[in-house]
N, C-alpha and C positions, 0 to 999 in steps of 0.2 A: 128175321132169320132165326130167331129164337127157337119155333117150332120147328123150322128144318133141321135145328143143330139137337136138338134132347126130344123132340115130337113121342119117339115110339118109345126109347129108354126110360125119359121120364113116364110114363103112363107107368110102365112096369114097376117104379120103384114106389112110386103113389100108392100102388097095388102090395107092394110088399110091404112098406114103413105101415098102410092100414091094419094089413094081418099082424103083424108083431107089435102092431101099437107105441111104435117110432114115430119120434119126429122129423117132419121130412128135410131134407136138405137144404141147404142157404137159397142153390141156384133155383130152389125150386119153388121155395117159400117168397121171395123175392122176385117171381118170373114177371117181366115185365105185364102189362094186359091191354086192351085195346080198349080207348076209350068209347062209352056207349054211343052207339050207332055206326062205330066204324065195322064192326065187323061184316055188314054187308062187302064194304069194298074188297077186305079180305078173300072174303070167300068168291066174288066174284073174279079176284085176280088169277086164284086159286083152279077157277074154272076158265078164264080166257088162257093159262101157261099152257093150258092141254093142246092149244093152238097154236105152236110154237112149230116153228118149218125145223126138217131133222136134219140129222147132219153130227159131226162129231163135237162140234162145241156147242155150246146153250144160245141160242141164237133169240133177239126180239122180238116180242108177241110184237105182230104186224101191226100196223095202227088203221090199217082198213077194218083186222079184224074187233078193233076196240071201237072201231067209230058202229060197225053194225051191231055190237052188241050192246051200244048206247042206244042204237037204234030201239032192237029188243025191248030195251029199257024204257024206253017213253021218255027221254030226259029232252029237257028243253035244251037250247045254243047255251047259257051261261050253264046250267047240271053236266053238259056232255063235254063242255070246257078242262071243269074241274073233274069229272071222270076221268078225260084220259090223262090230265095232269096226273092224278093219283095213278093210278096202272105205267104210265109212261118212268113214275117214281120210282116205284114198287120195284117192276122190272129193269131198272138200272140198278137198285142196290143188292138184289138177286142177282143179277148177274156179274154182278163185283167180289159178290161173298162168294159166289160158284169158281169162280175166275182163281180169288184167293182160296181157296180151298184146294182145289185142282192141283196148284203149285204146292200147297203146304206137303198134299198127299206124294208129289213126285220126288220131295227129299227124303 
C-alpha cells in the first residue's frame, strides 16, 4: 500500500531533495522494498487489478480471471496454487486499505 499511499508525491520530492541536494525524508528513506524476485508478482497484480468488474466500490479481481493468467503464465498446479494465493492476498489487503481510506476520506 506504500506505493499507492506516496507513489507520485514521493517521486516529486526524490526529484526535488536531488536538485537542492537534501536529504530525503524518513518515510522515504526508510520505504519499505520488495524482496528480490517478488516483484514480478507485484507487477503482475498490478496488471490483473485492471481486470477488476466496475461499479462504485473496488470489487475482487475475479479468480477465473487469476487462474487464466496463470494459464498465460505456464505455471504448474503447486506455481498457480501459490500464484493465486499471493493475488488472492494482495487484493484482500488492497481492498481493506481502499475500504479504509474511503471512510477516513468521508469524515
Amino acid at each position: 500500500m506504500y506505493s499507492l499511499k506516496y507513489g507520485e508525491r514521493e517521486a516529486k520530492i526524490i526529484e526535488e531533495c536531488r536538485k537542492r541536494k537534501k536529504p530525503l525524508p524518513p518515510h522515504i528513506e526508510n520505504a519499505p522494498e520488495l524482496l528480490m524476485g517478488l516483484e514480478h508478482f507485484y507487477e503482475w497484480y498490478i496488471e490483473l487489478s485492471t481486470c477488476r468488474p466496475g461499479g462504485f466500490e473496488v470489487m475482487p479481481i475475479p479468480v477465473l480471471v487469476i487462474n487464466d493468467f496463470a494459464d498465460d503464465l505456464g505455471l504448474d498446479v503447486e506455481e498457480r496454487e501459490e500464484f493465486k494465493f499471493f493475488m488472492l492476498s494482495m487484493d484482500n489487503a488492497f481492498r481493506d486499505w481502499n475500504t479504509k481510506e474511503q471512510a477516513r476520506k468521508k469524515k
